[in-house]
mmCIF file as Biopython writes it, N, C-alpha, C and O atoms, coordinates in Angstrom:
data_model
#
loop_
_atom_site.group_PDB
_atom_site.id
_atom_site.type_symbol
_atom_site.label_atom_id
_atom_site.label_alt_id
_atom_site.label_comp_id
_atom_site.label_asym_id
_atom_site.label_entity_id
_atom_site.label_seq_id
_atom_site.pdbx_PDB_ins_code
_atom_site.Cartn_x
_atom_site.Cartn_y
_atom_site.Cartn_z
_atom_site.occupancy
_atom_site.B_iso_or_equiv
_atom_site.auth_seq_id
_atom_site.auth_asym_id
_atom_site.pdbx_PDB_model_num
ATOM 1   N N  . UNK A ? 1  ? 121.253 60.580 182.510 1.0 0.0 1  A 1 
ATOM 2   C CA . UNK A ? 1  ? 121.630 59.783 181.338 1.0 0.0 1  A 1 
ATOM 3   C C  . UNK A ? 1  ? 123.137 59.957 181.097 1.0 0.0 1  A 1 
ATOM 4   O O  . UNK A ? 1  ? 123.676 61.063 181.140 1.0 0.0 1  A 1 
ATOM 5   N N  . UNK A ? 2  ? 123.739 58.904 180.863 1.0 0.0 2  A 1 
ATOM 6   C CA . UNK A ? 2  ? 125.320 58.982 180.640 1.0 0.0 2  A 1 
ATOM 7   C C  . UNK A ? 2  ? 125.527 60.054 179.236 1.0 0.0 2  A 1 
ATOM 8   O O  . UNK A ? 2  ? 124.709 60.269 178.342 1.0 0.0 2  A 1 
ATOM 9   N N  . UNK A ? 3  ? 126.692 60.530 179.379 1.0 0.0 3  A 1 
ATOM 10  C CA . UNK A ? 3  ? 126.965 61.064 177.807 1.0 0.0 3  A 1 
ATOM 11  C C  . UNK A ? 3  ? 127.279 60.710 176.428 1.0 0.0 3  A 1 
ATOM 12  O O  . UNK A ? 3  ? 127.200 61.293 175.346 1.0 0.0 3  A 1 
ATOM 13  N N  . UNK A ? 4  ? 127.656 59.579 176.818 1.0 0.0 4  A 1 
ATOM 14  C CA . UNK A ? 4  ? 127.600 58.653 175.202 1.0 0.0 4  A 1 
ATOM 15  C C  . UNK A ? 4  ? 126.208 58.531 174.965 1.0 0.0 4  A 1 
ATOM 16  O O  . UNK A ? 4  ? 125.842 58.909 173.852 1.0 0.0 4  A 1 
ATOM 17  N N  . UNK A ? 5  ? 125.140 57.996 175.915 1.0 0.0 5  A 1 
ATOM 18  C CA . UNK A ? 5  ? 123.722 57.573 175.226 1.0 0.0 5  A 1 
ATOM 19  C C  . UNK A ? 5  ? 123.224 58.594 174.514 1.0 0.0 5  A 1 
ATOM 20  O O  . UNK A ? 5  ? 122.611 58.507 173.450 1.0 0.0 5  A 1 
ATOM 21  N N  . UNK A ? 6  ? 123.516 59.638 175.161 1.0 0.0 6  A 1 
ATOM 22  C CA . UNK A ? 6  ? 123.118 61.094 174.604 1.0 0.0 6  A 1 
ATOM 23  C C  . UNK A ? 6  ? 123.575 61.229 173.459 1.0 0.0 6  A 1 
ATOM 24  O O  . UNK A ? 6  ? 122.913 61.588 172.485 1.0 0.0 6  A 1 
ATOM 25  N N  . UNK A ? 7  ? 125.196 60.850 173.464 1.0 0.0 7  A 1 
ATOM 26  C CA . UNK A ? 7  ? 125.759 61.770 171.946 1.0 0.0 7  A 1 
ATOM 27  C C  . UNK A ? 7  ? 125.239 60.570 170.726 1.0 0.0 7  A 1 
ATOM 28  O O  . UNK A ? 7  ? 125.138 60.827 169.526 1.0 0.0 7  A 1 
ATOM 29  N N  . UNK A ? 8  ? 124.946 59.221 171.366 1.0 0.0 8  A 1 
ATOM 30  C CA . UNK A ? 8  ? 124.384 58.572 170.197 1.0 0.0 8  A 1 
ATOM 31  C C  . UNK A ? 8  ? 123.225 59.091 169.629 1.0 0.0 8  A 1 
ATOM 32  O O  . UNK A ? 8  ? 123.096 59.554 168.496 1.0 0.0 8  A 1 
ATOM 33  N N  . UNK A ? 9  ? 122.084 58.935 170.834 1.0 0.0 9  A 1 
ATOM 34  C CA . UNK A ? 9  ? 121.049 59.444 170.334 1.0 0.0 9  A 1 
ATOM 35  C C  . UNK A ? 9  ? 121.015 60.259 169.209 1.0 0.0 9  A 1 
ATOM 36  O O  . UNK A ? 9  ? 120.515 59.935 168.132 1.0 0.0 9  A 1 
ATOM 37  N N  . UNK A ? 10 ? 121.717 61.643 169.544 1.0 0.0 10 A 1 
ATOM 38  C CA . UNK A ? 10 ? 122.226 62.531 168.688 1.0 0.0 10 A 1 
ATOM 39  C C  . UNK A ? 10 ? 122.856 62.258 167.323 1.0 0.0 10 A 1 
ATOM 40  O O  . UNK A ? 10 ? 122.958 63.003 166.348 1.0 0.0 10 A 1 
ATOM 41  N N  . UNK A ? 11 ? 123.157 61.297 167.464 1.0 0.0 11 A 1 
ATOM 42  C CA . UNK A ? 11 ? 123.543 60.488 166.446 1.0 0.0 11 A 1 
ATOM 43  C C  . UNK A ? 11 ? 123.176 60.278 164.991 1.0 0.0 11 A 1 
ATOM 44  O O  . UNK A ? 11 ? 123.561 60.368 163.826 1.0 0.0 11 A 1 
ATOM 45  N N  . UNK A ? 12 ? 122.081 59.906 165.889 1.0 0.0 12 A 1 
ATOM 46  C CA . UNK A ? 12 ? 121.203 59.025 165.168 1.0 0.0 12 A 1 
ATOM 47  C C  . UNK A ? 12 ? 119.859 59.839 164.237 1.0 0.0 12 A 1 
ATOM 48  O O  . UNK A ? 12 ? 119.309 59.641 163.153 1.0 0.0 12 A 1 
ATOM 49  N N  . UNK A ? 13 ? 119.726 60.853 165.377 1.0 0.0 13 A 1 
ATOM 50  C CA . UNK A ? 13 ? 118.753 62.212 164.747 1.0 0.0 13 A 1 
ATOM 51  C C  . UNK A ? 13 ? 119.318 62.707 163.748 1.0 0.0 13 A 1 
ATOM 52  O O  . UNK A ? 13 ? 118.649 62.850 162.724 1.0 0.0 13 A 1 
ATOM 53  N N  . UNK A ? 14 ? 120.981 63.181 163.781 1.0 0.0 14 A 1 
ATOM 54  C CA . UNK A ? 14 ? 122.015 63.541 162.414 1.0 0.0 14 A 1 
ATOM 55  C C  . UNK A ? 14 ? 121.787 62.981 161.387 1.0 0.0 14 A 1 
ATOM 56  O O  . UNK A ? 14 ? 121.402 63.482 160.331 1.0 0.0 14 A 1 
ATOM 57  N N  . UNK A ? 15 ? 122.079 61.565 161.701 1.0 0.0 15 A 1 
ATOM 58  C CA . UNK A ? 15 ? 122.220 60.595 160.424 1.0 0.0 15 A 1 
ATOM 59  C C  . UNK A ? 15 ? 120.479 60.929 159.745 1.0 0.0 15 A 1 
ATOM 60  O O  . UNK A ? 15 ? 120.452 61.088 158.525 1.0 0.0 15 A 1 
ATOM 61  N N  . UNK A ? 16 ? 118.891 61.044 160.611 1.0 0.0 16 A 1 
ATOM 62  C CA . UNK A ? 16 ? 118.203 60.823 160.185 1.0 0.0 16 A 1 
ATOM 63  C C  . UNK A ? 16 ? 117.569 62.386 159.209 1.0 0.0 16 A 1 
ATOM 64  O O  . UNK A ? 16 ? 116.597 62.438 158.455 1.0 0.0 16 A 1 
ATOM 65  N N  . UNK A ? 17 ? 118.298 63.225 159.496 1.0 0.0 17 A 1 
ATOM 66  C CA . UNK A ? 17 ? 117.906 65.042 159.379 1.0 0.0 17 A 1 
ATOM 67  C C  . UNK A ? 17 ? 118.784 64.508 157.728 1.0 0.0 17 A 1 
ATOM 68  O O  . UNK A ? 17 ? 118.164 64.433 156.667 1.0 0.0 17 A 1 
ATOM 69  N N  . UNK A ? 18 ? 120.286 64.193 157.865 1.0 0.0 18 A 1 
ATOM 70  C CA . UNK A ? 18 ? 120.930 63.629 156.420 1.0 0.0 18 A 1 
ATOM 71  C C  . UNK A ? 18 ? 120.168 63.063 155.273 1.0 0.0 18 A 1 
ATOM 72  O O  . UNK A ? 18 ? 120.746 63.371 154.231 1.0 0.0 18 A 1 
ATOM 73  N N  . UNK A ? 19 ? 119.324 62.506 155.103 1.0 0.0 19 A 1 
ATOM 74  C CA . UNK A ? 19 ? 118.202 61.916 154.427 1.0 0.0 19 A 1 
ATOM 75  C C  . UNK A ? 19 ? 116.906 62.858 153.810 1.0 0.0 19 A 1 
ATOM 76  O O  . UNK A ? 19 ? 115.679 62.761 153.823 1.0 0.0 19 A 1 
ATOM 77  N N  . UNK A ? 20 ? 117.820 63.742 153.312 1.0 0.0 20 A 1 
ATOM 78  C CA . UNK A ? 20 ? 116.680 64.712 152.633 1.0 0.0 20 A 1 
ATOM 79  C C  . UNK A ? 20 ? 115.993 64.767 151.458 1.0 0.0 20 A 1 
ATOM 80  O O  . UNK A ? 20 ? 115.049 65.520 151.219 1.0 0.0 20 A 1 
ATOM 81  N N  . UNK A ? 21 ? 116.551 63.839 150.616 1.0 0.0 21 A 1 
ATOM 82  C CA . UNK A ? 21 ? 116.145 63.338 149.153 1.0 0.0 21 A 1 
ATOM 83  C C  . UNK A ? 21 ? 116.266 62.237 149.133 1.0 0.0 21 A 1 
ATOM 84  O O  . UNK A ? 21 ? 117.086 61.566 149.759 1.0 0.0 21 A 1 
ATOM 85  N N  . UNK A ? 22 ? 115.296 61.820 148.257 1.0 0.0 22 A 1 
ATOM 86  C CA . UNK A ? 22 ? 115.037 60.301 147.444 1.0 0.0 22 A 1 
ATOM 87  C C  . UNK A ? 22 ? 116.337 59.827 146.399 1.0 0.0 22 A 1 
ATOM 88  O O  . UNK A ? 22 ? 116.632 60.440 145.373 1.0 0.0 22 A 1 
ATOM 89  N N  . UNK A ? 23 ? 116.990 58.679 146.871 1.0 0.0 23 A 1 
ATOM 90  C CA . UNK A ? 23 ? 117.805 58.313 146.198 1.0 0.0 23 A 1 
ATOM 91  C C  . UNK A ? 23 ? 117.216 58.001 144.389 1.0 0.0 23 A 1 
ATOM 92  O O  . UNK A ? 23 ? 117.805 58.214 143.329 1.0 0.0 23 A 1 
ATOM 93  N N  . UNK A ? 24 ? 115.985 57.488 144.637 1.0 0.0 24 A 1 
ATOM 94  C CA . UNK A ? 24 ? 115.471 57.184 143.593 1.0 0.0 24 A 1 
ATOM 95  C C  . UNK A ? 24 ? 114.965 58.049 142.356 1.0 0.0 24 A 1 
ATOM 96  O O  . UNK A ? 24 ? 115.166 57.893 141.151 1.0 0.0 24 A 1 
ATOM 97  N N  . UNK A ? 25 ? 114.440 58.749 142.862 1.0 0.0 25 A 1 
ATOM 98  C CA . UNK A ? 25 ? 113.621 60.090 141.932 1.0 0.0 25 A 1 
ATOM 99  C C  . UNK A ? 25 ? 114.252 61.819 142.220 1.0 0.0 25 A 1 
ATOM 100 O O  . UNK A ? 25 ? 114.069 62.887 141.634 1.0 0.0 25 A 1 
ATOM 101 N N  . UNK A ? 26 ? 115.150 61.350 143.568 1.0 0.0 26 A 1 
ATOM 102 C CA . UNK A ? 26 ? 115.820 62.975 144.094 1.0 0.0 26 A 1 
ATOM 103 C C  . UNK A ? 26 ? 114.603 63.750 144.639 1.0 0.0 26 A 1 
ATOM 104 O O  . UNK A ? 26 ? 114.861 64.920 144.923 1.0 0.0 26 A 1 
ATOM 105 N N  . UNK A ? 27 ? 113.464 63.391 144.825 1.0 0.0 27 A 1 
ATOM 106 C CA . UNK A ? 27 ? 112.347 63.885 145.420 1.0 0.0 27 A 1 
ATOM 107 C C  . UNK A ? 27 ? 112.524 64.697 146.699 1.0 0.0 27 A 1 
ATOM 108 O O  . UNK A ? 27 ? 112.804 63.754 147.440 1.0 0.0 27 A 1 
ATOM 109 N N  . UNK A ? 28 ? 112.553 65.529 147.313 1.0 0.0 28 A 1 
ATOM 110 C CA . UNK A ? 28 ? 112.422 65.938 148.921 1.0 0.0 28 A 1 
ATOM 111 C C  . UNK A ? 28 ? 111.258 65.601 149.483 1.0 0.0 28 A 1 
ATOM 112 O O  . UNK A ? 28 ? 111.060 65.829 150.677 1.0 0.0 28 A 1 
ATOM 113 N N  . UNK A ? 29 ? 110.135 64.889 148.527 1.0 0.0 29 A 1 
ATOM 114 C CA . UNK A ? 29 ? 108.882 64.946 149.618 1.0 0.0 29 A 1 
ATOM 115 C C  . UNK A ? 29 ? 109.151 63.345 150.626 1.0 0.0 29 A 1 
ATOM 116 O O  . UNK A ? 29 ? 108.457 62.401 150.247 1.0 0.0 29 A 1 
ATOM 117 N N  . UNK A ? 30 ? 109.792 63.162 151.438 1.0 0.0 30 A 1 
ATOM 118 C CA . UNK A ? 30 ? 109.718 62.082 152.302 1.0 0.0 30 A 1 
ATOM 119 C C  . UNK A ? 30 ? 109.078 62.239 153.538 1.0 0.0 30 A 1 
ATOM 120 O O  . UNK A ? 30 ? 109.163 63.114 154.400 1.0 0.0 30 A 1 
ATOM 121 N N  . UNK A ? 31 ? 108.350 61.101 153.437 1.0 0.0 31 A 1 
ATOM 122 C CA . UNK A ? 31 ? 107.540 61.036 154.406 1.0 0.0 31 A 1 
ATOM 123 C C  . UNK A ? 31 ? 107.690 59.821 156.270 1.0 0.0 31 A 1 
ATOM 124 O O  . UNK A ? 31 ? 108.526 58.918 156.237 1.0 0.0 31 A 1 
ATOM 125 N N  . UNK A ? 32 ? 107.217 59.922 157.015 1.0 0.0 32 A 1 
ATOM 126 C CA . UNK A ? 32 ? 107.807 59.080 157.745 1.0 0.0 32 A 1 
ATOM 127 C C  . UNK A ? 32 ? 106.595 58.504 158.466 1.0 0.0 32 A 1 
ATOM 128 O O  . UNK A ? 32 ? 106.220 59.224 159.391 1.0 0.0 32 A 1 
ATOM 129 N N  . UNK A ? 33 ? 105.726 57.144 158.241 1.0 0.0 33 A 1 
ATOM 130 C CA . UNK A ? 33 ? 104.879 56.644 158.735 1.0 0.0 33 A 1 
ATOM 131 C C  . UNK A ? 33 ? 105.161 55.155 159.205 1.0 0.0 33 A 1 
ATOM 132 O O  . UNK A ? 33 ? 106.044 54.388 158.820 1.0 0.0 33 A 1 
ATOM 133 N N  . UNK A ? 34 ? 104.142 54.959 160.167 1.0 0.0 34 A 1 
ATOM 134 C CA . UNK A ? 34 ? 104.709 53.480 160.626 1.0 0.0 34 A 1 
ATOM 135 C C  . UNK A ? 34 ? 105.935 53.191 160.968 1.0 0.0 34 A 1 
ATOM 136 O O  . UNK A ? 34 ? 106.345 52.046 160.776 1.0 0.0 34 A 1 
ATOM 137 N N  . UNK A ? 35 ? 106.570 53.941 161.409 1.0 0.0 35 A 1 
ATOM 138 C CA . UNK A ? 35 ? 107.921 53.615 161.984 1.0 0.0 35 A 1 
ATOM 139 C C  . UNK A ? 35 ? 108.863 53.601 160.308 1.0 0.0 35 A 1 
ATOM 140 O O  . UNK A ? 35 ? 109.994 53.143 160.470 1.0 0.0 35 A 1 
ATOM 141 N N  . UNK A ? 36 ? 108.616 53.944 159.081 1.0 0.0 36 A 1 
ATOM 142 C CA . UNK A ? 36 ? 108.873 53.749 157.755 1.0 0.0 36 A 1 
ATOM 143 C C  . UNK A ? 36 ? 108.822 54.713 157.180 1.0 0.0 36 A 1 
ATOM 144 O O  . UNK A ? 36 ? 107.714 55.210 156.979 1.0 0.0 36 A 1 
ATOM 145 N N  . UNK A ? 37 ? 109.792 55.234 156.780 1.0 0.0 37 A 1 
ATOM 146 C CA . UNK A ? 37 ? 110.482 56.972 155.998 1.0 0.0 37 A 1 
ATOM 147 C C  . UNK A ? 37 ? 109.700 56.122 154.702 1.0 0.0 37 A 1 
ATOM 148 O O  . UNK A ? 37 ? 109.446 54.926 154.562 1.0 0.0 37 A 1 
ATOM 149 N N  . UNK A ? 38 ? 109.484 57.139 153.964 1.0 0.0 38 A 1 
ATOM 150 C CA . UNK A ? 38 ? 109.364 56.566 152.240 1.0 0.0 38 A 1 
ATOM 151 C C  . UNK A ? 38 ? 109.195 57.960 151.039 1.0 0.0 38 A 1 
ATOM 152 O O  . UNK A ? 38 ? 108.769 59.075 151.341 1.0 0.0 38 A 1 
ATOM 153 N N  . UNK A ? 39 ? 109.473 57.697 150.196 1.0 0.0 39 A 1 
ATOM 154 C CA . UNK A ? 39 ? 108.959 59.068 149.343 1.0 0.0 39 A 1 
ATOM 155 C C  . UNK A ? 39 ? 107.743 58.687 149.152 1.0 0.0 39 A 1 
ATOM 156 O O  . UNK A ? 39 ? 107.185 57.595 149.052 1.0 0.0 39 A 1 
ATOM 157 N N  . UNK A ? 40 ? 107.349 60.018 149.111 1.0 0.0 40 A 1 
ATOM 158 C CA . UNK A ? 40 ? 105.934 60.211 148.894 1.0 0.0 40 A 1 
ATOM 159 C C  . UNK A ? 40 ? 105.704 60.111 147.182 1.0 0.0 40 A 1 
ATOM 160 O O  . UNK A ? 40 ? 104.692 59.560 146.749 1.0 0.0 40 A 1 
ATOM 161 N N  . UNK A ? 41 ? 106.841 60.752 146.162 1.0 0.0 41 A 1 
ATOM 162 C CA . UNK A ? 41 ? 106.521 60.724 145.118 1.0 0.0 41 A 1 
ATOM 163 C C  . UNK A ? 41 ? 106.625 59.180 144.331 1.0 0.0 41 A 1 
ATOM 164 O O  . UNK A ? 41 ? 105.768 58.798 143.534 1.0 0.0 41 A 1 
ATOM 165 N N  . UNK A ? 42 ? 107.725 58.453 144.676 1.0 0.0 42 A 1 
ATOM 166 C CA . UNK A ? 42 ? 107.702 57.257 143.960 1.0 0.0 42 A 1 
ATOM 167 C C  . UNK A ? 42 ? 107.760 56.196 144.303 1.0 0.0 42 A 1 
ATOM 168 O O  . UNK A ? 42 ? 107.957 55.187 143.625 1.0 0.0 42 A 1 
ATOM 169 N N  . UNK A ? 43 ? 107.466 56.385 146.269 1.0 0.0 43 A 1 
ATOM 170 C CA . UNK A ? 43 ? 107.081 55.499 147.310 1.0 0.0 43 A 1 
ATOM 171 C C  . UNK A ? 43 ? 108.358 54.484 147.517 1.0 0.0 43 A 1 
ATOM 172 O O  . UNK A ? 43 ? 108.351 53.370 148.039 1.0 0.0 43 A 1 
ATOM 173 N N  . UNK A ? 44 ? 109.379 55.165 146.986 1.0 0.0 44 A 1 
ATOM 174 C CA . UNK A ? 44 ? 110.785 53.949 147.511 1.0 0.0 44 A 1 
ATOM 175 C C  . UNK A ? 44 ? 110.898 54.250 148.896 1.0 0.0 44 A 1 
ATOM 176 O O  . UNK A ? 44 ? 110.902 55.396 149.344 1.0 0.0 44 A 1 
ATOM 177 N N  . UNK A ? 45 ? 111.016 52.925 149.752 1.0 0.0 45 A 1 
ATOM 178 C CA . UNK A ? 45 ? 111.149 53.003 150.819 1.0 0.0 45 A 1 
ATOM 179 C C  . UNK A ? 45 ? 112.427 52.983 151.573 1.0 0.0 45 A 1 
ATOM 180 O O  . UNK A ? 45 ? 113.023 51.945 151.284 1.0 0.0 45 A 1 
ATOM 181 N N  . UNK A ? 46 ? 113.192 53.814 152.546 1.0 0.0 46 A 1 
ATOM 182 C CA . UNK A ? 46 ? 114.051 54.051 153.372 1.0 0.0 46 A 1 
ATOM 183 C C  . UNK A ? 46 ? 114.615 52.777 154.090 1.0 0.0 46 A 1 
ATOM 184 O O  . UNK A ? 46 ? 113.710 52.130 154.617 1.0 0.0 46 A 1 
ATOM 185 N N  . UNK A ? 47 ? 115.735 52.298 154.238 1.0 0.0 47 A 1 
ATOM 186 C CA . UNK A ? 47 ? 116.308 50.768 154.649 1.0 0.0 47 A 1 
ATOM 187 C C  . UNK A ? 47 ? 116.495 51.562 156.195 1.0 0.0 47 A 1 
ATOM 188 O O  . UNK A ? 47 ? 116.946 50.941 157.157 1.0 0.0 47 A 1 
#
């Protein structure tokens, strides 16, 4: 695999580990189903 695909990948796992609270309620319980992050407490869903 080239090293850019890699460091994106990596990327992209960063950006997704960043996402630890609910913008909405500040919740940490997020959940990730169906291909779809969401809080669990007030079910706002992740863009």
């Amino acid at each position: 695999m080239p090293q850019h695909d890699q460091k994106s990948l990596q990327g992209l796992e960063d950006e997704d580990r960043k996402i630890t609270k609910c913008p909405e309620c500040g919740s940490k319980d997020i959940c990730f189903e169906n291909e779809e992050r969401f809080c669990k407490k007030c079910g706002y869903v992740f863009e």
